[in-house]
Phi, psi and omega in degrees: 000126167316062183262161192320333198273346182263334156326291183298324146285018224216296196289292179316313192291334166296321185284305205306305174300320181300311191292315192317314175278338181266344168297309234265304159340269194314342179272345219240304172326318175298305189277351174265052122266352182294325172296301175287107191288157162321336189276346199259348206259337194306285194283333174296298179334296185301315199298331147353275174266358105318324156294315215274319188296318142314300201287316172314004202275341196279338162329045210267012178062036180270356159301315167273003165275323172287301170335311203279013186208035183287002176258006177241018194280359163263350159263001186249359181308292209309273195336309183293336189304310200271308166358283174297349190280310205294328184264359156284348177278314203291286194302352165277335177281338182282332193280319188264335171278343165248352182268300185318302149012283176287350176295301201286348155286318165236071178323305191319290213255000168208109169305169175283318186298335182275342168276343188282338193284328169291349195274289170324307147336289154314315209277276150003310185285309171316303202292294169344310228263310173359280199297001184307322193280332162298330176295289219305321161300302196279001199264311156327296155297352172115331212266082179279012186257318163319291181327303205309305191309314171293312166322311214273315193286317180309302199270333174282328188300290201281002176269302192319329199275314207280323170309337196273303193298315168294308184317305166316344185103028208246021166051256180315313197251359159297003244226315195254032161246332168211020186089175155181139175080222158290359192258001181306339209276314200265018194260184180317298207283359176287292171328234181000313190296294181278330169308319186277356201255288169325311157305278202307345177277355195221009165035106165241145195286138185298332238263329192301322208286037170258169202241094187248163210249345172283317177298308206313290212308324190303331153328261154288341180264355152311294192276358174318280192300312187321315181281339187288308181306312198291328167267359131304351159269312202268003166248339187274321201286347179269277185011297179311300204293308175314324192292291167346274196300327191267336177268319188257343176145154170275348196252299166319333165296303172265000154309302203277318165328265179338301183308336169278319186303329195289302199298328183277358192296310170319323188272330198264319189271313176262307195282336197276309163324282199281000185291326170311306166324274193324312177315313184260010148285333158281036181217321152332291184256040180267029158239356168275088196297322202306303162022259188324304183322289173331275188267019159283322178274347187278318180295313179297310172316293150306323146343303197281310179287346191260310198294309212282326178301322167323313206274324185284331195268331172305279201292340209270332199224058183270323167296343182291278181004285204286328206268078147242327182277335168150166170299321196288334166298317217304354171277331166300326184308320176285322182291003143295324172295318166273022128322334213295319179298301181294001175272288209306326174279334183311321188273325198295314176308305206279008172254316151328306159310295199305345190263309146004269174312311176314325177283334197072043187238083189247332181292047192217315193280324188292000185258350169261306160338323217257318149311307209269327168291004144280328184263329178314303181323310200271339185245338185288340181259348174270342162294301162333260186351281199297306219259316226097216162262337135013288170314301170297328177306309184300332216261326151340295181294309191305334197278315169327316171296329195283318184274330173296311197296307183296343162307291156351294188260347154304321096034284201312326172301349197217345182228116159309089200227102190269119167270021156251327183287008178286303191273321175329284225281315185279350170310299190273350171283333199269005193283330167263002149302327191305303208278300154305334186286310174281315185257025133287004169306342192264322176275352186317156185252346188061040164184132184324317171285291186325293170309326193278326181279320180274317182291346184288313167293335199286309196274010181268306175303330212258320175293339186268284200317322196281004173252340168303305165319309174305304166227075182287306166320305174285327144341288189276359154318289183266358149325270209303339150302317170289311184303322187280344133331295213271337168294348189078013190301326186246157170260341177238141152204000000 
């Protein structure tokens, strides 16, 4: 039995395992480019963002179909299990046939090296996705201290493997042996780690493994609108990088790479943690609206107080940041800065979305999804021309902006949400990191460590206290809501 205390536990053990594993990234990520020049990162990258841009054909939103129809999930396993392996092949085979393709049509511009990493890539993902209906079961269950706990191990192994093959020399292929940044997910050692860590905590039984056309068809047609909203987010969130290399350049793609990595850490340490959770909590209580409103607003709510200030502290001490990774970086700080808008918006869209599907209104997310791929097609390569990569970075936030107002109003069919008690009081805490954040300018020590620890502390107190004041109440509220939760003292959260 699902009960509240395990919910809940569930969750803390997901932020805890999670901020661990993702510091212990960002620390292990800082030295291998600190090993590694921009040049080495050019053709993996690209092979990257070509794979990932493909792999999207395979998306059929079946990890959340099993959630959303999770009270009937012992006549549909097999089927989903074999669904997913045939449209996961078909799409790697589709995937190794256009990258070649594009090697043997545009040599200039796509290498071998760049087709073996896609190839080697495809190959990884099949394997990965075998294990989706078991992530997907345990997920069902709750049992997020487990993921999480595999993720953490998973991701220090193949980063620790990739720092040792670049020392060693092994340039290109330290890269696809253990990752770097978020992309460790997509290395040898990750794949084999957690797919095989995943299979054995969750199993399926040959006897489970039958196949049937009425749930297949019950499925895809669930996943449809996912897929169509999915490969239109993995075309808004790729695009720019493609545009990056072919209009501005191979040494600018990992200038704008880094700079996005920098920019997604808020999103990569809060939203991406708890959007594993919410989904399947919002998909527990997507026939309950009040509910659902609650807590949909407690999650956007906390979403929202830890990233943006991460995001803000980011963008103001984007040079301290980048001179940590090494000289050779130092062209990512203005592109983190015009980055700034698509930092602050980024977590907010992916618990949105996320609520969205849990509900089944993906043909509705797809339709926002769809708005925002449109100013993309259009503003992102024309920006590219005048500004650079500068340019693509402005054009981000706007397609970001393009996607919160449709959330905004999509949203409203399924949820209650008062967005000024969301928004005021961090609104006016980060108006006053800002405002510190500028007038530690006077004061700079001009060195890099140095500047980035005090000013990160100065505007990180002036944001808890100006959030403290405000909602001091609601603070000991909901502490106090939670101690009685986790005693088992209340029966529902």
């Amino acid at each position: 039995m699902i009960t509240p205390q395990k919910m809940f536990k569930g969750f803390f053990y997901t932020l805890g395992t999670g901020y661990a594993a993702r510091l212990c990234s960002v620390g292990l990520t800082v030295l291998i480019k600190r090993q590694l020049e921009p040049s080495v990162f050019a053709d993996v990258f690209l092979g990257v963002t070509v794979f990932t841009m493909l792999s999207s054909l395979r998306e059929f939103g079946l990890v959340h179909a099993l959630l959303h129809f999770q009270d009937r999930v012992e006549e549909f396993v097999g089927t989903h299990f074999v669904l997913n392996a045939c449209i996961t092949l078909l799409s790697c085979l589709l995937t190794s046939g256009v990258v070649l393709a594009l090697t043997l049509l545009f040599p200039a511009d796509f290498s071998w090296t760049f087709a073996q990493v896609a190839w080697v890539l495809a190959a990884l993902h099949f394997v990965r996705q075998l294990t989706l209906t078991s992530e997907a079961l345990l997920r069902m269950d709750f049992e997020f201290g487990r993921l999480s706990l595999l993720h953490g191990l998973g991701t220090l192994l193949a980063l620790s493997s990739a720092l040792l093959a670049a020392r060693a020399g092994w340039e290109e292929w330290s890269l696809i042996l253990g990752g770097w940044t978020t992309y460790s997910v997509l290395s040898v050692v990750y794949v084999l780690f957690f797919s095989t860590a995943t299979w054995c905590s969750r199993p399926l039984h040959r006897a489970s493994l039958h196949f049937d056309w009425v749930w297949a068809r019950r499925l895809l047609g669930y996943g449809v609108w996912i897929w169509i909203g999915w490969v239109l987010q993995i075309f808004i969130w790729w695009y720019d990088k493609l545009v990056v290399r072919l209009v501005v350049g191979d040494t600018a793609l990992a200038l704008y790479e880094t700079a996005w990595w920098l920019v997604q850490i808020p999103t990569a340490i809060i939203a991406h943690i708890i959007l594993n959770y919410s989904g399947a909590l919002y998909s527990r209580y997507q026939h309950e609206r009040e509910r659902l409103g609650e807590l949909f607003s407690k999650m956007i709510s906390l979403v929202l107080r830890v990233s943006a200030p991460v995001s803000l502290i980011l963008i103001f001490n984007a040079r301290e940041v980048t001179a940590l990774l090494g000289g050779q970086w130092a062209g990512s700080a203005r592109i983190v800065v015009w980055l700034a808008a698509y930092a602050l918006l980024r977590p907010l869209l992916s618990d949105g979305f996320s609520l969205l599907w849990a509900v089944g209104a993906t043909r509705r997310s797809a339709c926002i999804v769809g708005m925002q791929g449109v100013v993309a097609l259009f503003a992102v390569p024309a920006l590219a021309v005048l500004w650079g990569a500068e340019g693509v970075a402005y054009s981000m936030g706007a397609v970001a902006g393009v996607g919160f107002l449709g959330l905004y109003v999509g949203l409203r069919a399924y949820v209650r949400v008062n967005w000024f008690k969301v928004l005021a009081a961090p609104a006016v805490g980060l108006l006053a990191a800002a405002v510190c954040g500028w007038s530690y300018a006077r004061w700079a020590l001009d060195y890099a460590v140095g500047d980035f620890v005090l000013r990160s502390g100065i505007m990180a107190l002036a944001y808890g206290v100006v959030l403290g004041i405000l909602e001091r109440r609601t603070i000991v509220e909901e502490l106090g809501h939670l101690r009685r939760i986790m005693r088992g003292s209340e029966e529902e959260e």
